[in-house]
N, C-alpha and C positions, 0 to 999 in steps of 0.2 A: 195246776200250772197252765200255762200257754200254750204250751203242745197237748195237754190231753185234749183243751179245746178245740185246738186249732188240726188235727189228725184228722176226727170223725169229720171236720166238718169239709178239708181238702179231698176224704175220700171220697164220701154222696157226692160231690158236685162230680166229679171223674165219674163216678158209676153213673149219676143223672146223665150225662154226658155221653156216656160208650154205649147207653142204651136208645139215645136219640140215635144216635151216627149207625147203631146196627138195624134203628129200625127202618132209616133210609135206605140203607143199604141192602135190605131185604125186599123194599118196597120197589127202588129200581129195578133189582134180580125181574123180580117177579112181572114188569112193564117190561124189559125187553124182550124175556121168556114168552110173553103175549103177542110181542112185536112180532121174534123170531118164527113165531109158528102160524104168523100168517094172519092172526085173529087181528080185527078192527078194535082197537081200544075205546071204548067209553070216550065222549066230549067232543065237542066242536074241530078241534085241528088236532091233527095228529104230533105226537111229539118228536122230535128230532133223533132218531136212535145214536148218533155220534156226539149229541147235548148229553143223552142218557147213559154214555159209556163211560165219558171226560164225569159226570158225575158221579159212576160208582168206584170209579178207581180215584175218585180224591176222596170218598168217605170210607173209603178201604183202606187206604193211605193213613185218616183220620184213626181210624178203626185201631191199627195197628200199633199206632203210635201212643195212644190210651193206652194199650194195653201194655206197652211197656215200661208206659208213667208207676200203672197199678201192678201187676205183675212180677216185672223188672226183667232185665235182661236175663236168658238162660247161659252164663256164664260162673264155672267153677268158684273162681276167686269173690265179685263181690257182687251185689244185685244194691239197686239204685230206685226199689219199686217205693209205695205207700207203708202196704203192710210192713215190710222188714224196718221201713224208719218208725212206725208203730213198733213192733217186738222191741226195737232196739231202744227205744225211749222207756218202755215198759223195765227193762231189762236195767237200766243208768237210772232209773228214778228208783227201782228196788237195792241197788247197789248203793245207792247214794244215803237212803233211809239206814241201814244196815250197817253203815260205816259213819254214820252221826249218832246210832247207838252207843257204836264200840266206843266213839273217841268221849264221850260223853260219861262214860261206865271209868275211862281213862283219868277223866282231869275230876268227874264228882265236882268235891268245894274246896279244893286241894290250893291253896294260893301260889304254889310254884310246883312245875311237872318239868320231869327232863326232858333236854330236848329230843332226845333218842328215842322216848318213848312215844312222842305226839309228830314229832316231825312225818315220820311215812303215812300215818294218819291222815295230815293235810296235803302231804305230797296225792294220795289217792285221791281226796276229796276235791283238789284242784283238776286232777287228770278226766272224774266222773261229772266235773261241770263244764270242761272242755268238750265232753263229747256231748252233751246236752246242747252246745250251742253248736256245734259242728251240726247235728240234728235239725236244729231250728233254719242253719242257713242252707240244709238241701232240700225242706222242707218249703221256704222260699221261691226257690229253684224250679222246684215242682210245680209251683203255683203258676210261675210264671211261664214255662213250658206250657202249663194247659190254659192259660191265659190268649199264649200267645196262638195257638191253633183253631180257637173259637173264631175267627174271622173267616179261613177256610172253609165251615160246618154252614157258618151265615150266608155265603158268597152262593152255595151251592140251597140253600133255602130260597132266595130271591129269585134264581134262577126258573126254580121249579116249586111253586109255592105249595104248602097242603092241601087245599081247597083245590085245586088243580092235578096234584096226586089222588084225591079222593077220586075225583070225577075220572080220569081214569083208569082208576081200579077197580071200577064199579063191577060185579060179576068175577072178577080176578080174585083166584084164591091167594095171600101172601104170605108164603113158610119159612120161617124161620131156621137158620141153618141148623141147630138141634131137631127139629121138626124132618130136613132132609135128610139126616142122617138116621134117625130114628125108621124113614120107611126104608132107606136101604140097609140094614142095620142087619136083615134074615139073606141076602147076595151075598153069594161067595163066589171066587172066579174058580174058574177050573181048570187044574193045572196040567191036568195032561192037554186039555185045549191050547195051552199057550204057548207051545211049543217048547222051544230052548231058555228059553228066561225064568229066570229065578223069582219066585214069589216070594214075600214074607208074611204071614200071620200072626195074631195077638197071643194064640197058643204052644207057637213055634219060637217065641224068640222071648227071651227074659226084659231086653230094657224095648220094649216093640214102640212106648209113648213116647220114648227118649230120642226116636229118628229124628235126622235131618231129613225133614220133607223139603221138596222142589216146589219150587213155584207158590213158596209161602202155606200151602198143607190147600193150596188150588187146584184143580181139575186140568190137568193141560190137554188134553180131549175135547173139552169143551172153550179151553183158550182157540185152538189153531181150528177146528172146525165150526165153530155156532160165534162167528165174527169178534171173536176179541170177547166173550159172556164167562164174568166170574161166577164159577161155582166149587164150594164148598167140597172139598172132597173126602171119601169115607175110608178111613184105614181098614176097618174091618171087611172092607170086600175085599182088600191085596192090596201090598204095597210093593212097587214094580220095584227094582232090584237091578238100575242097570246101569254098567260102569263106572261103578260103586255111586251110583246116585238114588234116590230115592222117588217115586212119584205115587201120587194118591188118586179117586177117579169119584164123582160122585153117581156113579152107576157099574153096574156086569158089563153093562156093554157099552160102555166107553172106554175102561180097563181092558177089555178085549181088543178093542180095535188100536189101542191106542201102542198093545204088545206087539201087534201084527208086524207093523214098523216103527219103532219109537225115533229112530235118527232122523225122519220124516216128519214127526210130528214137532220133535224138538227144534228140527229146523222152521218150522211153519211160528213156530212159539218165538223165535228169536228174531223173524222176520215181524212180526205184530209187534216185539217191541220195539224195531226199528223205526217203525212208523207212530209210536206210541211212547215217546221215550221216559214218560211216567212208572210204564213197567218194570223200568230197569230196579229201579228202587222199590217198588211195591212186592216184586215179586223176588227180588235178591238173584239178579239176573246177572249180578257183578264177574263170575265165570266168562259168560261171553261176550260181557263189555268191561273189560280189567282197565279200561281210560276215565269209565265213567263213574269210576267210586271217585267217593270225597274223601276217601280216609288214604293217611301218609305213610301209614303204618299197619299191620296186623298185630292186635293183642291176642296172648293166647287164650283160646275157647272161641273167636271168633267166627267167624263161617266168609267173610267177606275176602276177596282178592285184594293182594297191593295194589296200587297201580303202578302201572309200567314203568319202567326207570329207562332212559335214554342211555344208551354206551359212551363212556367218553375216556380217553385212553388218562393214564396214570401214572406216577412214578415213586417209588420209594426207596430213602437213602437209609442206609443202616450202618452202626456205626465197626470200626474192622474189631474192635474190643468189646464185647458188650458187658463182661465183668471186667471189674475193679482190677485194676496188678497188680499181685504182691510182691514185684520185685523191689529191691532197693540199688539202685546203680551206683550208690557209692562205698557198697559192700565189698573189703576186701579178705582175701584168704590169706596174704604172707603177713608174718608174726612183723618182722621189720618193715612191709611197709605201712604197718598201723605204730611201729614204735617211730616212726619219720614223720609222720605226720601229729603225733605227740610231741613229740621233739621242736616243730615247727610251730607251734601251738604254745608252748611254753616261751619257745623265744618271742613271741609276738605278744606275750605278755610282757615283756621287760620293754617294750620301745614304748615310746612318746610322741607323741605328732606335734610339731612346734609350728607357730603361722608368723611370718612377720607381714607389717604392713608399714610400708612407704608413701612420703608425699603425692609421688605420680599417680599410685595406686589407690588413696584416697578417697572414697566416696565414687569410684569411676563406674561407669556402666555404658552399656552401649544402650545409642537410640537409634530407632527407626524413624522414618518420617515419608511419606507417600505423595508425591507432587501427580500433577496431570500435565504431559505436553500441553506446551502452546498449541493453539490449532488457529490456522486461515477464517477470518470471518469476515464478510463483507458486508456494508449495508446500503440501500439505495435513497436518497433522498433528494425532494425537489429544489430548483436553484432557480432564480429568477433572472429571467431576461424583460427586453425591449424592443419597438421599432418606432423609428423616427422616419414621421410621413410631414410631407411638406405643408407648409402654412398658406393658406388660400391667401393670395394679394391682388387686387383688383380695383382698379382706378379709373372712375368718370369724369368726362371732363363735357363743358357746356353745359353744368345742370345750371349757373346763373349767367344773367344778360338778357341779350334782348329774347324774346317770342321767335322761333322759329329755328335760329342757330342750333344745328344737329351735336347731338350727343355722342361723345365719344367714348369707348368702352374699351380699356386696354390691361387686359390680364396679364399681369407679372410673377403669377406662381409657378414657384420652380416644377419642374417636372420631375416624377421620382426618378428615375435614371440618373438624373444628377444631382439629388439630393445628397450621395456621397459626397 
């Protein structure tokens, strides 16, 4: 089928994948640990140790989130990893084989089977190829979850190329977090050294792999004192025990120091993610940023806070009866007056309703009709006039005759004043 294919080959690329992003991530560890301690790293220019922070906490980030593709979430109810859609396909394709025997053993070369007999048959057979494709589409899902995160892994390759990691790491041992846990693996803390606080060990407690670690199962020792530097931390030296929270160390003596004052340290750790607000999510910091979860709700097995709900006042009506009533109000107790009301009952059987209808009454009905007052309306329009100006009159005299005789010029237009 298409899932036996398609499983093995969704889960190599994930494991190809969570082993790049661990090796980066080991490979940073190990360049800031160089930084930290003072040493001149390998190559021409030094690298930016706040480039190589923002880088280890996005392939941490990265890290984490692989592994709950592949793993799945540590939640009673359901897990959502690789493997368990592998068991679970294993699981519906041996059911499905198993129930096309039986129905098979059922019908033989039978030309007519009852239906009672083959119906729950098909009923099964339809429900175990539902879940084969329910399968197929979180199988999908998966894909494109880890699809979608390979641009993060890239972003952070460009920045910091290998050839550039090489040179360097040149001289730089690079251990891998098995590797650090393996040498602190013989530390133990010592518990009369540590005052009033409660230690746990792997010997001392029955479900001890089952804690809720702090800080993601990170070193908060090494968060609030060595600049914000993720390191792996080792249960088997101690796991600190304080107001009912849990913390890991990857050293004796960062566990030590880290008991001396832990509300010191935690505050220092709460203060880096304030400045760093990647951590909130990396490190499941959602306790002392309850604004900064994304989620609306807590399911149960969760570990994450709601977020905050704003007060806002309320009102609720309830009704004065909230059962049904079984009274009846028209229930009487005297014998006569249920025989008067028989009585009444009887007579109103013997009457007749008789209608007469009259010319007046005829077809009559009342009408409505809805008029609008008159209203004032004016409108303005233009009208024409005139004026009467006088007509120019003007009369020469002597323009003929002899040479010389003066000309006379005598105007006779009215003036307007008297043109009325």
């Amino acid at each position: 089928m298409i899932l036996n294919e398609a499983l093995p080959a969704t889960s190599g690329d994930m494991d190809a994948s969570l082993r790049r992003t661990q090796g980066l991530a080991w490979r940073y560890t190990a360049l800031l640990e160089t930084l930290a301690g003072g040493e001149e790293p390998a190559g021409e220019s030094d690298p930016s140790p706040v480039l190589l922070r923002q880088a280890l906490y996005n392939v941490r980030q990265h890290e984490a989130l692989l592994k709950v593709l592949l793993v799945g979430l540590a939640t009673e109810e359901r897990k959502a990893d690789v493997g368990l859609c592998a068991r679970q396909v294993e699981t519906l394709q041996s059911d499905l084989a198993s129930r096309l025997l039986i129905l098979k053993e059922a019908v033989q070369s039978k030309t007519a089977v009852a239906t009672a007999l083959v119906f729950p048959h098909f009923t099964a057979l339809a429900r175990l190829w539902s879940g084969l494709q329910d399968e197929m589409v979180l199988l999908n899902v998966q894909e494109a979850v880890a699809l979608g995160l390979q641009p993060f892994l890239l972003a952070q390759a460009q920045r910091f190329p290998p050839t550039q990691l090489d040179l360097l790491l040149q001289g730089s041992e690079v251990r891998s977090d098995e590797q650090r846990m393996a040498e602190t693996a013989e530390e133990r803390v010592d518990v009369k050294v540590g005052g009033q606080q409660q230690w746990l060990f792997p010997e001392t407690m029955g479900n001890f792999s089952k804690l809720p670690l702090q800080y993601r199962g990170m070193c908060g020792f090494s968060l609030a004192s060595r600049d914000g530097l993720l390191l792996p931390g080792n249960p088997s030296i101690g796991v600190l025990m304080h107001r009912d929270k849990y913390y890991v160390f990857s050293s004796r003596a960062a566990a030590e120091a880290f008991s001396s004052s832990p509300e010191e340290f935690v505050s220092r750790v709460a203060e880096r993610a304030r400045r760093c607000p990647e951590l909130i999510q990396l490190l499941e910091l959602h306790r002392q940023f309850s604004g900064a979860t994304p989620y609306s709700e807590m399911a149960p097995g969760e570990t994450l806070l709601v977020k905050a709900v704003s007060k806002s006042d309320g009102s609720t009506q309830t009704d004065t009866h909230l059962l049904e009533t079984n009274l009846v109000t028209t229930h009487q107790w005297n014998e006569w007056e249920l025989r008067r009301q028989a009585l009444k009952l009887a007579n109103l059987r013997t009457r007749v309703t008789h209608s007469t209808q009259t010319n007046l009454s005829h077809l009559r009905r009342d009408n409505v009709s809805q008029t609008f007052p008159p209203r004032d309306a004016a409108c303005q329009t233009t009208r024409g006039s005139e004026t009467n100006v006088p007509q120019p009159l003007v009369y020469l005299a002597g323009l003929r005759g002899r040479q010389g005789d003066p000309v006379v010029k005598t105007n006779l237009t009215t003036p307007v004043d008297d043109s009325a």
